[in-house]
BALOBA-1460 file (C-alpha; in Angstrom, 3 decimals):
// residues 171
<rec num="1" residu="x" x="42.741" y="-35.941" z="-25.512"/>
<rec num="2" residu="x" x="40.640" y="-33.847" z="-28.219"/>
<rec num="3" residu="x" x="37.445" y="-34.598" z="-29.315"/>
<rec num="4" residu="x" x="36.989" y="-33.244" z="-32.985"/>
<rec num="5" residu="x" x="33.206" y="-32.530" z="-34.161"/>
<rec num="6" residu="x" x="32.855" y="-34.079" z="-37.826"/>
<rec num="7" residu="x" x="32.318" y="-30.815" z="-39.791"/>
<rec num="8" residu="x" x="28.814" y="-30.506" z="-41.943"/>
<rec num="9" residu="x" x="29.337" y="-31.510" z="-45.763"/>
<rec num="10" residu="x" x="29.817" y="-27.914" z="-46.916"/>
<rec num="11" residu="x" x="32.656" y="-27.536" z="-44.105"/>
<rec num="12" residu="x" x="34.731" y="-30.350" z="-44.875"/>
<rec num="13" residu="x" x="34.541" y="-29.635" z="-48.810"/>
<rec num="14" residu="x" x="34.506" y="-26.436" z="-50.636"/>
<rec num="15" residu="x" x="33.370" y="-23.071" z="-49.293"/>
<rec num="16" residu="x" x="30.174" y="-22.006" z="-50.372"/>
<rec num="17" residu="x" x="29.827" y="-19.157" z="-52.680"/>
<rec num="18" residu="x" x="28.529" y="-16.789" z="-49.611"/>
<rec num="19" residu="x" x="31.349" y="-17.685" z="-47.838"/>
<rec num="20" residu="x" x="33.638" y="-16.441" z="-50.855"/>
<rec num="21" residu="x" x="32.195" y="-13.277" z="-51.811"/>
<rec num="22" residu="x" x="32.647" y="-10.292" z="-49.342"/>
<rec num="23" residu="x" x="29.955" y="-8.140" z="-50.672"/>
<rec num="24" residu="x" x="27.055" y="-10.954" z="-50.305"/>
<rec num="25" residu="x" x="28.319" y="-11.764" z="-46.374"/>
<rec num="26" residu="x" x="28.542" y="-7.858" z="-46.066"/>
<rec num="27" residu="x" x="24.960" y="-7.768" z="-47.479"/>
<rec num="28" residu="x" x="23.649" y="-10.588" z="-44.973"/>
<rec num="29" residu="x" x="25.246" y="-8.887" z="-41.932"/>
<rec num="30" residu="x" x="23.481" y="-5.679" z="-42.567"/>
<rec num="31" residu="x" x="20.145" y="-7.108" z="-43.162"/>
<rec num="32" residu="x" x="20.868" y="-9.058" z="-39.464"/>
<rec num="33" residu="x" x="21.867" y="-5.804" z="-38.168"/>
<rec num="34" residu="x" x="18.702" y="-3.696" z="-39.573"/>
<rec num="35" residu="x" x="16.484" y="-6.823" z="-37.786"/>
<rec num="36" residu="x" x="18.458" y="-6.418" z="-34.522"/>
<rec num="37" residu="x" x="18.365" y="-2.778" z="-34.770"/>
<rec num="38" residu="x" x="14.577" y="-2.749" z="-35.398"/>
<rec num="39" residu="x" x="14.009" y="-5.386" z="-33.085"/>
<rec num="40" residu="x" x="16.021" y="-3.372" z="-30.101"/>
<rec num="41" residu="x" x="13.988" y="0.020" z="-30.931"/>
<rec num="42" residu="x" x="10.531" y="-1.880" z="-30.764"/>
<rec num="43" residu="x" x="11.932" y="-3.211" z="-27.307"/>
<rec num="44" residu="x" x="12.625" y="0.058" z="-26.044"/>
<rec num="45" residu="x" x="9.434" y="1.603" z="-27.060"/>
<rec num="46" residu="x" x="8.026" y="-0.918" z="-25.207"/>
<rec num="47" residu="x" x="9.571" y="-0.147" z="-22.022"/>
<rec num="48" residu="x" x="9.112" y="3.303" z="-22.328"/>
<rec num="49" residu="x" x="5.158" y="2.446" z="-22.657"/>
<rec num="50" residu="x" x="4.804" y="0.182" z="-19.621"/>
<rec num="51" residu="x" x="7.036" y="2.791" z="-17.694"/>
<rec num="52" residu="x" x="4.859" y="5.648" z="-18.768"/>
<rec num="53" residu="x" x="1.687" y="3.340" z="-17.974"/>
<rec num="54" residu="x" x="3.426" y="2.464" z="-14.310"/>
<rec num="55" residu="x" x="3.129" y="6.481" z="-13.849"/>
<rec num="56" residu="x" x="0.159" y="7.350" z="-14.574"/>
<rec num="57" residu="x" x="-1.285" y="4.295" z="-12.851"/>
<rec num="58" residu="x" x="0.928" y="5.651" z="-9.163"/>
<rec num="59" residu="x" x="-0.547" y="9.236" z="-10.083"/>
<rec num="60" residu="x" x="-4.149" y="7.938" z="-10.232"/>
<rec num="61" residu="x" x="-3.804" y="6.197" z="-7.276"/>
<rec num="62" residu="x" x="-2.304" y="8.683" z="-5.566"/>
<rec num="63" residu="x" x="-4.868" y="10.681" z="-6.041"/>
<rec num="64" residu="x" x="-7.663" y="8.358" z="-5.575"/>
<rec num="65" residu="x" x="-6.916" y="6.560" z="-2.401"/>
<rec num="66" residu="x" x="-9.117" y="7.782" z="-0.381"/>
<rec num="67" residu="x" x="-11.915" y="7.181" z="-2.677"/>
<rec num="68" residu="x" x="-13.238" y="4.068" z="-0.781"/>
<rec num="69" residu="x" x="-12.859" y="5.966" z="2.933"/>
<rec num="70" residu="x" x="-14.755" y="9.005" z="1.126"/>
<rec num="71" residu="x" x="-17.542" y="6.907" z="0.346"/>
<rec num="72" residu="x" x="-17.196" y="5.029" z="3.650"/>
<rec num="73" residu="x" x="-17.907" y="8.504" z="5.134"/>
<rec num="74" residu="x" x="-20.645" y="10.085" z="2.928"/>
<rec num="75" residu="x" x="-23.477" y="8.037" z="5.375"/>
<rec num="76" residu="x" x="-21.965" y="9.617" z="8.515"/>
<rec num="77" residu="x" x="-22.194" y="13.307" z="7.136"/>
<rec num="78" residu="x" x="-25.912" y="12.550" z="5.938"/>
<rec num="79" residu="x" x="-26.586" y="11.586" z="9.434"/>
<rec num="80" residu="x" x="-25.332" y="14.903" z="10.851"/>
<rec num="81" residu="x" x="-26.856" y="16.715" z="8.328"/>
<rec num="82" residu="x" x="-30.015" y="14.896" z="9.156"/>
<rec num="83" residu="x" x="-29.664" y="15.850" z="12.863"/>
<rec num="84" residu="x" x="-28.605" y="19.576" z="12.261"/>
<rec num="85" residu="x" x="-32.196" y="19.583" z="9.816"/>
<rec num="86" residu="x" x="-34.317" y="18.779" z="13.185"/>
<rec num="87" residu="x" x="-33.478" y="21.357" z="15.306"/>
<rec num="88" residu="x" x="-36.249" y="20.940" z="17.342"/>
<rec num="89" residu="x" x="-36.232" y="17.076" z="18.456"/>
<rec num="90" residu="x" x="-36.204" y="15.909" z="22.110"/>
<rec num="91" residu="x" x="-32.643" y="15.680" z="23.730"/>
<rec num="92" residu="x" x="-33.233" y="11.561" z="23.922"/>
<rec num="93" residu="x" x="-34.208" y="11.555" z="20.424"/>
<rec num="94" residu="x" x="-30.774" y="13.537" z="19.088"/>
<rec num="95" residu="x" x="-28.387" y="10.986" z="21.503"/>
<rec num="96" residu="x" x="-29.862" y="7.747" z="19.652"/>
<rec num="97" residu="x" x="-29.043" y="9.416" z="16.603"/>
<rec num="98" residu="x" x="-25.845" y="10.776" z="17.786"/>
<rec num="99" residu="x" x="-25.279" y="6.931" z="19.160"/>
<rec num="100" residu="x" x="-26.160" y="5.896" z="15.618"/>
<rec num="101" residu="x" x="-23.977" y="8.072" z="13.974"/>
<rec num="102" residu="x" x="-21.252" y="6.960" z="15.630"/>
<rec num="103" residu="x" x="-22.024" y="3.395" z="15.357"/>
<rec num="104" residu="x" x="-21.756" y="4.259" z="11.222"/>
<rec num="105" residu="x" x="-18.354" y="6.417" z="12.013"/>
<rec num="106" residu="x" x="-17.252" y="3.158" z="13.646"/>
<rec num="107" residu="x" x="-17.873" y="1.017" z="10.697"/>
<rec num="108" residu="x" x="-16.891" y="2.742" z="8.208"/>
<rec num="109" residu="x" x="-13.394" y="3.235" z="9.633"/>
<rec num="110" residu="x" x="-13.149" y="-0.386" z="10.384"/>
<rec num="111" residu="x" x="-13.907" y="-1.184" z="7.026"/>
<rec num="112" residu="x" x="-10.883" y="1.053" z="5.901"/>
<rec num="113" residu="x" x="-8.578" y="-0.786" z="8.285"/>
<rec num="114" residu="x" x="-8.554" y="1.952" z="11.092"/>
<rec num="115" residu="x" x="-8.815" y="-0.236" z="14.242"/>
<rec num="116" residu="x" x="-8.868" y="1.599" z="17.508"/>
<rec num="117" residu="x" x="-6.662" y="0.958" z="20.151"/>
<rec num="118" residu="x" x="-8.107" y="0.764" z="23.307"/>
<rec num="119" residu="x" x="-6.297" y="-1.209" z="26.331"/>
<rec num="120" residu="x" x="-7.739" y="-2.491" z="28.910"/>
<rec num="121" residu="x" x="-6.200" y="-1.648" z="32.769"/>
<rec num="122" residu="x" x="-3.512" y="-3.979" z="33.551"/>
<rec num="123" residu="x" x="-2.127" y="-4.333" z="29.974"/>
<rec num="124" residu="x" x="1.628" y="-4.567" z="29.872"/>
<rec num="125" residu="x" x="2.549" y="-0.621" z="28.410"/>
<rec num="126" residu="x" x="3.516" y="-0.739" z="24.720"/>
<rec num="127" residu="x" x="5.764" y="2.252" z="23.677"/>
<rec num="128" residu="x" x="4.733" y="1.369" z="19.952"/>
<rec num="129" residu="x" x="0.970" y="1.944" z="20.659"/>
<rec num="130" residu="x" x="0.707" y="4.047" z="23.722"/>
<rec num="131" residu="x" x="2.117" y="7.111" z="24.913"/>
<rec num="132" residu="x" x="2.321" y="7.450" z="28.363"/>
<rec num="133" residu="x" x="0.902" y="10.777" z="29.848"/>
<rec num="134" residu="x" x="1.493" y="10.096" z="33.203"/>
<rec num="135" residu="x" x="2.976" y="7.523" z="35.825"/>
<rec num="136" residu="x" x="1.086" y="6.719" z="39.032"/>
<rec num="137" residu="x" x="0.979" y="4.882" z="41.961"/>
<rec num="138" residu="x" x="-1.104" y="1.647" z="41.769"/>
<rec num="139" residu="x" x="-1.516" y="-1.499" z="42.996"/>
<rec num="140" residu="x" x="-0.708" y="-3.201" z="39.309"/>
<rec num="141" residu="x" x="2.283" y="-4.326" z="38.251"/>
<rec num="142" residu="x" x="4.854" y="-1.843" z="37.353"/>
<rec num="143" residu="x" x="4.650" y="-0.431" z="33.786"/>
<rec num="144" residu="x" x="1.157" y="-1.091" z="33.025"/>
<rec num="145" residu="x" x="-2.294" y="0.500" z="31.790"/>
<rec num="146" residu="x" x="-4.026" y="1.731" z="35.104"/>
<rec num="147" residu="x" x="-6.238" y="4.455" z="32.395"/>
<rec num="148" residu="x" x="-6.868" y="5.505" z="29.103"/>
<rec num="149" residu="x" x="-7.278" y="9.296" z="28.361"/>
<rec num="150" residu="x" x="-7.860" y="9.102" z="24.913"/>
<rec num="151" residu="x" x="-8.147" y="5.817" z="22.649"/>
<rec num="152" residu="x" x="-5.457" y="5.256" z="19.943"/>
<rec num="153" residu="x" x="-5.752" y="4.058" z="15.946"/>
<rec num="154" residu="x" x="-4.203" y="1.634" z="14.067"/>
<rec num="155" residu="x" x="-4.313" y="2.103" z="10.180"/>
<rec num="156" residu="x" x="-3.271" y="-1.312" z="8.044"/>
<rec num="157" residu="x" x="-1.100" y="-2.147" z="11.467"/>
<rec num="158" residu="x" x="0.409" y="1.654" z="11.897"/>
<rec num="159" residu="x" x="-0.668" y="3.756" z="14.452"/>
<rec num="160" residu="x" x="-1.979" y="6.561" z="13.488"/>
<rec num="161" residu="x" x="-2.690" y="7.753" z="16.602"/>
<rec num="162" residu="x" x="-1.304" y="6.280" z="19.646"/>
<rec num="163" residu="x" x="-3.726" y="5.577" z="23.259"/>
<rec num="164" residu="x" x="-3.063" y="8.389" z="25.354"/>
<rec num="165" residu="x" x="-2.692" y="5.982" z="28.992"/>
<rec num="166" residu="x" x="-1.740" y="6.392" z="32.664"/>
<rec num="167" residu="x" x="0.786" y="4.111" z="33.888"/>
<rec num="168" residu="x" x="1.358" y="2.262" z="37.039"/>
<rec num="169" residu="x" x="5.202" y="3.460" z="38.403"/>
<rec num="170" residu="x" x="7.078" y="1.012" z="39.766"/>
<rec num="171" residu="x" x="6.642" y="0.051" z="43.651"/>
């Protein structure tokens, strides 16, 4: 079973005059093309632009990421600055500075995602954050934090550094 379309009035009678003459459908084709053609050049300039744009935009940020942890930083070296200026204060006076300081160190990194890792004893050993230095006899379950010889950093959830630990052997 076909279903036949009716045809449009110009269809079912006579062709049109377009339709008859070469030169004037030759002459509508190439004025279609030029619009394509124009249309398809614009298009590609276009994506040249935004992929030009992309690039720049990764080199500036390439170079400017650590912008924020620069300025983050900036309050910590005026601190040691200050300290190294006063070479005469008492001992007690330098260690609540140098307690200070470190108190700004410790902010600023945590407000550029660097989290330390620090585990307490008894913590089951993670190979992914710790590196152990040495296994030892203990009373903890085997595999687990007994010390930490130097604390580890996370930056946006990757270590950066991993917690240096001892680790109980197995009995």
């Amino acid at each position: 079973m076909t279903t036949e379309q009716p045809l449009p009035e110009d269809a079912a009678g006579e062709p049109t005059a377009a339709e008859l003459n070469p030169v004037i459908k030759i002459a509508e084709l190439e004025g279609r093309l030029a619009e394509m053609s124009d249309a398809y050049l614009r298009a590609k300039a276009e994506a040249e632009n935004v992929r030009r744009r992309a690039e720049e935009d990764i080199s500036k940020a390439r170079k400017f990421a650590v912008e924020s942890f620069a300025e983050a930083m900036l309050p910590v070296m005026d601190s040691l600055e200050g300290a190294i200026a006063t070479p005469s204060a008492k001992v007690e006076t330098v260690l609540e500075g140098v307690h200070a300081t470190r108190r700004q160190l410790a902010a600023a990194l945590e407000r550029n995602k660097v989290i330390e890792i620090n585990p307490p004893a008894g913590t089951k050993f993670d190979p992914h954050q710790h590196q152990a230095i040495s296994v030892v006899p203990a009373e903890q379950e085997a595999n687990t934090v007994v010390a930490v010889l130097q604390k580890g950093f996370l930056i946006a959830d990757r270590v950066l550094r991993p917690a240096l630990v001892t680790v109980s052997a197995p009995r």
